[in-house]
C-alpha positions in Angstrom: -93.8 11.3 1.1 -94.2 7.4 2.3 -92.3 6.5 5.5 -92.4 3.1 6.9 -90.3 0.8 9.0 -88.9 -2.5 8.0 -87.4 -4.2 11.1 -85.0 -1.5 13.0 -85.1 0.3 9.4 -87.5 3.7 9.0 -87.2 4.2 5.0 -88.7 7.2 3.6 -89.9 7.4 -0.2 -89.9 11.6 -1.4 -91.4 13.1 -4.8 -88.3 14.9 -5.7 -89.4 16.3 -9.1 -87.4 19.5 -8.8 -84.1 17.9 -8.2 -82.1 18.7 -10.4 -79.1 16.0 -12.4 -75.4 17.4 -11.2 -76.9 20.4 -9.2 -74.8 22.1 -6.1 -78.6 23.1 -5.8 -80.8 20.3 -4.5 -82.1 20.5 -1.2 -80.4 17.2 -0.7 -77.3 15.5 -1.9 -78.2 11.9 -1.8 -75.6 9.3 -2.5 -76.6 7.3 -5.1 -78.5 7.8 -8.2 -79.6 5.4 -10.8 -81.5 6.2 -13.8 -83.3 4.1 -17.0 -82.6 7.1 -19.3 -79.3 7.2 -21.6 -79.5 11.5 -21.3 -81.3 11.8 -24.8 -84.7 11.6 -23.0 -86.4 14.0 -20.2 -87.0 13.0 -17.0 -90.4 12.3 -15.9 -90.4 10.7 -12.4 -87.5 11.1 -9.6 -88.0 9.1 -6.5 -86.0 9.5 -3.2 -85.4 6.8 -1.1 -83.9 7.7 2.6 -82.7 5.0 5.3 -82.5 5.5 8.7 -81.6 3.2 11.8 -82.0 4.6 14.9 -83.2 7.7 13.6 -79.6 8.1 12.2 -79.3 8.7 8.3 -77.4 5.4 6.9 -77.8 5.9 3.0 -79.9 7.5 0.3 -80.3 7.3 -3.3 -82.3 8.8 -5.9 -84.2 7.0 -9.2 -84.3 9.1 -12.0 -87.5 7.2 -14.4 -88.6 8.4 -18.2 -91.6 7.5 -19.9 -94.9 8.9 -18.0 -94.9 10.2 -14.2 -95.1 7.8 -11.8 -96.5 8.6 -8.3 -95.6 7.5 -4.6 -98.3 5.6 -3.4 -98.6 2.4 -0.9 -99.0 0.3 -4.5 -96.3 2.2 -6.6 -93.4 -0.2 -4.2 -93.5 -3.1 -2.1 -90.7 -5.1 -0.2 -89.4 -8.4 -1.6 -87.1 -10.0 0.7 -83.9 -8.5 1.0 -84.9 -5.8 -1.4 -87.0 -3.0 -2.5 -89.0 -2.3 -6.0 -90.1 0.4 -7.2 -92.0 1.8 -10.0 -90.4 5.3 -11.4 -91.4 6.4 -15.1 -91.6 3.2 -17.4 -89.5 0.8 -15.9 -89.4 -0.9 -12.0 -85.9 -0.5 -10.0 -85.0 -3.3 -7.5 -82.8 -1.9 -5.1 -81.0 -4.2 -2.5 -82.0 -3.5 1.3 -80.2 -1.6 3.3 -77.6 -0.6 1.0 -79.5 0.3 -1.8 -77.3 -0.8 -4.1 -78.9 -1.4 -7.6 -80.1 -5.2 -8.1 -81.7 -4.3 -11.4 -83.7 -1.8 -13.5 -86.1 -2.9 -16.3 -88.3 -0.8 -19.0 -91.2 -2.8 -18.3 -94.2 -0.9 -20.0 -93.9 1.7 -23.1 -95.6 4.6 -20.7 -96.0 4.0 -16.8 -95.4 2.0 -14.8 -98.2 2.5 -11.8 -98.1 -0.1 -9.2 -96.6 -3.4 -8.0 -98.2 -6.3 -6.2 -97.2 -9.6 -4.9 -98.6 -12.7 -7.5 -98.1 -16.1 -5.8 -93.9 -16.0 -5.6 -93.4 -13.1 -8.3 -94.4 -9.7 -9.3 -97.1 -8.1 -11.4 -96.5 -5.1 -12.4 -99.9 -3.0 -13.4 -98.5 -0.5 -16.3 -100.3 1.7 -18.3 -100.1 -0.2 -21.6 -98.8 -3.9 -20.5 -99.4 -6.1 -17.4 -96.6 -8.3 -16.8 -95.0 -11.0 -14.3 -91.5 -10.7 -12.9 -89.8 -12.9 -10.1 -87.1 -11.3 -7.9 -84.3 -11.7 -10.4 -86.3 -9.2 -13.0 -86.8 -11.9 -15.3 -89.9 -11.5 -17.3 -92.2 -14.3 -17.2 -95.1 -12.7 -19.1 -96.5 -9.4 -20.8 -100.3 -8.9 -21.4 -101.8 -6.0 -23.3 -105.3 -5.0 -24.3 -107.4 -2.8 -26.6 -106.9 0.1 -24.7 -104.7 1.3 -21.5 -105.7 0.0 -18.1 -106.6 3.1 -16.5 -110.0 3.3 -15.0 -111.7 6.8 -14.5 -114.5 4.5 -12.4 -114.1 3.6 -8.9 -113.6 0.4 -10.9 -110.0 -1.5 -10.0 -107.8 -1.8 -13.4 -106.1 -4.8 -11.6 -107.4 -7.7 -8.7 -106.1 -11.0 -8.4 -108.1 -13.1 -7.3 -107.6 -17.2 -6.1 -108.5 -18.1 -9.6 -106.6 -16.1 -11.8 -106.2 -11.8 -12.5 -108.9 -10.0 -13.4 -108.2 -6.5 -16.0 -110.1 -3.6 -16.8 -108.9 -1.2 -19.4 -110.1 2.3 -20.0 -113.0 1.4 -22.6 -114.2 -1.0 -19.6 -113.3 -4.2 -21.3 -112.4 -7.1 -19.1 -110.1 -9.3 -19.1 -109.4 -12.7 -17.3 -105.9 -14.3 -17.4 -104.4 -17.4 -15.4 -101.6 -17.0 -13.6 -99.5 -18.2 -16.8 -101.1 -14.9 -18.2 -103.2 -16.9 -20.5 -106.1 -14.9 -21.5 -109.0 -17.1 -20.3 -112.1 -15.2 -21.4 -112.5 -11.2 -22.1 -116.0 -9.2 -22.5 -117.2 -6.3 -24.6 -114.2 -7.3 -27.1 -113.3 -7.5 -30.6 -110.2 -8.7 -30.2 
């Protein structure tokens, strides 16, 4: 579980991977859910989200993501004005603040989607196979791929921005350099 506080808002982000889809069951009946998947397709990530004011309950929802499993980390979310996105399974949910009502939902890599971060006035969204820009509206600016996933199993970053551009490493430890156009400007160890 995350739990931080925006304003007079305390939100709360749970793992719920055992709730269940239409179950008198779960250990809580939140009161929204939104999902990527049409039914045909498993499950793989289900993320609470919890507000509070004043330490009073005011709504809840669940995301319900396919693809790979995402996890709750400080990276895997991050607050963009009025709104929240999230990374759950292979697409990003942007979830208006505090009603968490659903803004959008996009598929935005084939696998994972891992982490979010701020890029100038938009979004980059690290996925497993693609690396791509969104602005606030969930309009896709640009999609980068490489030879292999960018997953490092170094203490190695897969993703940094830095002043000049973003810097990539994929799993084979190839590196890549885009602008922030996501122009590939130079890569190394590459046959590409």
């Amino acid at each position: 579980m995350i739990r931080f506080e925006i304003s007079d808002l305390m939100l709360e982000l749970l793992d719920e991977s055992i709730y269940r889809v239409d179950s008198v069951d779960n250990m809580f009946p939140y009161t929204k859910q939104y999902s990527n998947s049409d039914g045909s397709q498993v499950s793989s990530s289900k993320i609470g989200i919890k507000i509070y004011q004043h330490k009073e309950l005011v709504d809840s929802c669940i995301i319900i993501g396919i693809g790979g499993a995402t996890a709750i980390t400080q990276y895997s979310y991050i607050i963009a004005s009025e709104n929240i996105l999230i990374c759950c399974g292979d697409s990003v949910f942007c979830l208006c603040l505090p009603s968490l009502e659903l803004v959008w939902n996009m598929k935005l890599d084939d696998i994972t989607c891992f982490q979010i971060f701020q890029c100038q006035e938009d979004y980059l969204i690290h996925g497993e196979l693609n690396i791509t820009l969104v602005n606030l509206e969930g309009n896709i600016k640009w999609s980068f791929s490489g030879k292999d996933i960018f997953v490092s199993l170094t203490q190695e970053k897969a993703i940094s921005i830095l002043p000049d551009g973003i810097l990539l490493t994929d799993f084979e430890q190839t590196k890549y350099k885009l602008d922030f156009d996501g122009k590939l400007i130079w890569t190394s160890n590459s046959n590409m």
